[in-house]
C-alpha positions in Angstrom: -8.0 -84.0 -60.1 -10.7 -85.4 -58.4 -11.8 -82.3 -57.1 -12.2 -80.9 -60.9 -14.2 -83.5 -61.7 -16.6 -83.4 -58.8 -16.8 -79.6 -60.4 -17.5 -80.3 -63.4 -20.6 -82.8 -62.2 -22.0 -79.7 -60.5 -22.0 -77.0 -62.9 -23.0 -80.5 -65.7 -26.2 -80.5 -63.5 -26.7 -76.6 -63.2 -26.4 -77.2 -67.3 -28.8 -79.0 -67.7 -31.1 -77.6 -65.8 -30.8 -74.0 -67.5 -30.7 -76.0 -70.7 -34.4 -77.3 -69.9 -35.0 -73.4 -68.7 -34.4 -72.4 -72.5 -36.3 -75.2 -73.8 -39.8 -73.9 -71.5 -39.3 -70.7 -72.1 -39.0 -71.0 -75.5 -42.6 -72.8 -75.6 -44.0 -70.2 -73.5 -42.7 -67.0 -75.4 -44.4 -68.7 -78.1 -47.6 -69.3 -76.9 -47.8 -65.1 -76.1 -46.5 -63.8 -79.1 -46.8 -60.1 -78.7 -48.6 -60.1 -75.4 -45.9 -57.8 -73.6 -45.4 -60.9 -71.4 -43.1 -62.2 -73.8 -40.8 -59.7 -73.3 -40.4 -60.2 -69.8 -40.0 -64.1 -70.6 -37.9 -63.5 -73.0 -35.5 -61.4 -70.6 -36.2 -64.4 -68.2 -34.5 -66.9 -71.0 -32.1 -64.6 -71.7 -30.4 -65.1 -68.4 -31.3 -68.4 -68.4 -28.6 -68.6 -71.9 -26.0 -66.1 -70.5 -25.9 -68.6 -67.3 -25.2 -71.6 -69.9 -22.6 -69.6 -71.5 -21.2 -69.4 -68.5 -21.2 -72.7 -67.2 -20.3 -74.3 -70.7 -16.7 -71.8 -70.2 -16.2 -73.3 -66.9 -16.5 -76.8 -67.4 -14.3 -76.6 -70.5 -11.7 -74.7 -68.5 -11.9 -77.9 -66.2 -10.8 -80.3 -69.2 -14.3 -81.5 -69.4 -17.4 -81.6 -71.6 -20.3 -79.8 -71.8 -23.7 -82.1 -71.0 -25.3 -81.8 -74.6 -28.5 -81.5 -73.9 -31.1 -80.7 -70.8 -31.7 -84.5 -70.2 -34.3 -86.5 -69.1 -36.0 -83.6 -66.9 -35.8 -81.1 -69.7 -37.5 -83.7 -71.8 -40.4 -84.5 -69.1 -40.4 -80.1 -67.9 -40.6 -79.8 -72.5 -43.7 -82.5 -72.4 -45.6 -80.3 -69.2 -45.2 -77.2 -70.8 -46.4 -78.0 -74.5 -49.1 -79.3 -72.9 -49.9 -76.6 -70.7 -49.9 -74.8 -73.6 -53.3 -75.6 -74.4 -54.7 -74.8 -70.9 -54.2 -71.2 -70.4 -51.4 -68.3 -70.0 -52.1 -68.7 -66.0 -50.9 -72.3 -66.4 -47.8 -72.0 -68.5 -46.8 -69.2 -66.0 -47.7 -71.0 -63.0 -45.2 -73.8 -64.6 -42.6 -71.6 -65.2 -42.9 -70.7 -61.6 -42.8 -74.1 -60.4 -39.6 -75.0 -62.2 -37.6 -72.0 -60.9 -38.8 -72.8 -57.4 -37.5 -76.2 -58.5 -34.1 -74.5 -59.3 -33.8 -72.7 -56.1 -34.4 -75.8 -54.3 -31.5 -77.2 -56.1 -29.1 -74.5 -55.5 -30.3 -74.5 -52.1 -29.5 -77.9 -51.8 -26.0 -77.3 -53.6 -25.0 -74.7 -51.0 -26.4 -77.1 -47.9 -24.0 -80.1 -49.4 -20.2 -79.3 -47.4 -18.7 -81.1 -50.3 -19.8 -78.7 -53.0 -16.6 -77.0 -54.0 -16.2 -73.8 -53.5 -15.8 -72.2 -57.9 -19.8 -74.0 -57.9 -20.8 -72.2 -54.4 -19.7 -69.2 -55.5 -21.5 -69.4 -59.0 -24.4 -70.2 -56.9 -24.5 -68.2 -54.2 -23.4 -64.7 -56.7 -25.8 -65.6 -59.6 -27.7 -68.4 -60.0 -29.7 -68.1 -56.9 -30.0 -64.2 -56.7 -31.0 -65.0 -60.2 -33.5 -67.5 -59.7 -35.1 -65.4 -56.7 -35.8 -63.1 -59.3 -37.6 -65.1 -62.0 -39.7 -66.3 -59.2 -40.6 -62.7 -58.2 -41.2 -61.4 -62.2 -43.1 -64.7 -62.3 -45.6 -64.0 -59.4 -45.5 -60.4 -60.9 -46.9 -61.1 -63.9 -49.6 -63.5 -62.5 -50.8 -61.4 -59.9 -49.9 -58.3 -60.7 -48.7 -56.1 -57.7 -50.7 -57.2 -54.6 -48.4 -60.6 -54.9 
């Protein structure tokens, strides 16, 4: 029992995070409109809602809820990037980049902790960090182009 709810606390906090993924991304596709950019952003956020879907059928198979929302970091990563939004395309990517830097750190640290059990290891270690690797590298892609 205990062991399902320590798993449901994991994949609750890997929630929220990709909850406050959506929530940025969202902004940002915005703020380009038709700028091809926004198709790659919005492929970026598309993961970001297949990984919730995911997480959302996993906790529920545990017997437990759902976090509802992306929390007080999604709030405080929703305030950065509406502001950024007035500052430039560079910035908004540059802040996209930092939170899925953010993310790999926390997966990272996920994989690093020996009491992570092993359903949330393997989510990390087969998607969600493969995954986040790549966002960082699109990310750099489209702010440097190809010398990055």
């Amino acid at each position: 029992m205990q062991d399902f709810k320590q798993q449901a606390a994991v994949f609750n906090k890997m929630l929220t995070a990709s909850r406050s993924a959506v929530e940025t991304y969202q902004l940002a596709i915005k703020k380009y409109g038709d700028d091809p950019k926004a198709r790659t952003l919005d492929q970026i956020l598309n993961d970001h809602r297949l990984a919730i879907a995911g997480l959302e059928v996993k906790i529920g198979a545990l017997g437990s809820a759902p976090a509802p929302d992306s929390g007080t970091w999604g709030k405080l990563a929703y305030t950065i990037q509406s502001s950024s939004s007035v500052l430039g395309s560079q910035t908004i990517l540059s802040n996209l980049q930092n939170g899925e830097e953010l993310e790999l750190a926390n997966y990272q640290a996920i994989l690093d902790d020996e009491t992570t059990p092993s359903p949330c290891r393997e989510m990390v270690e087969k998607q969600l960090l493969p995954q986040a690797q790549k966002h960082i590298a699109t990310l750099k892609h489209l702010q440097f182009g190809e010398s990055e």
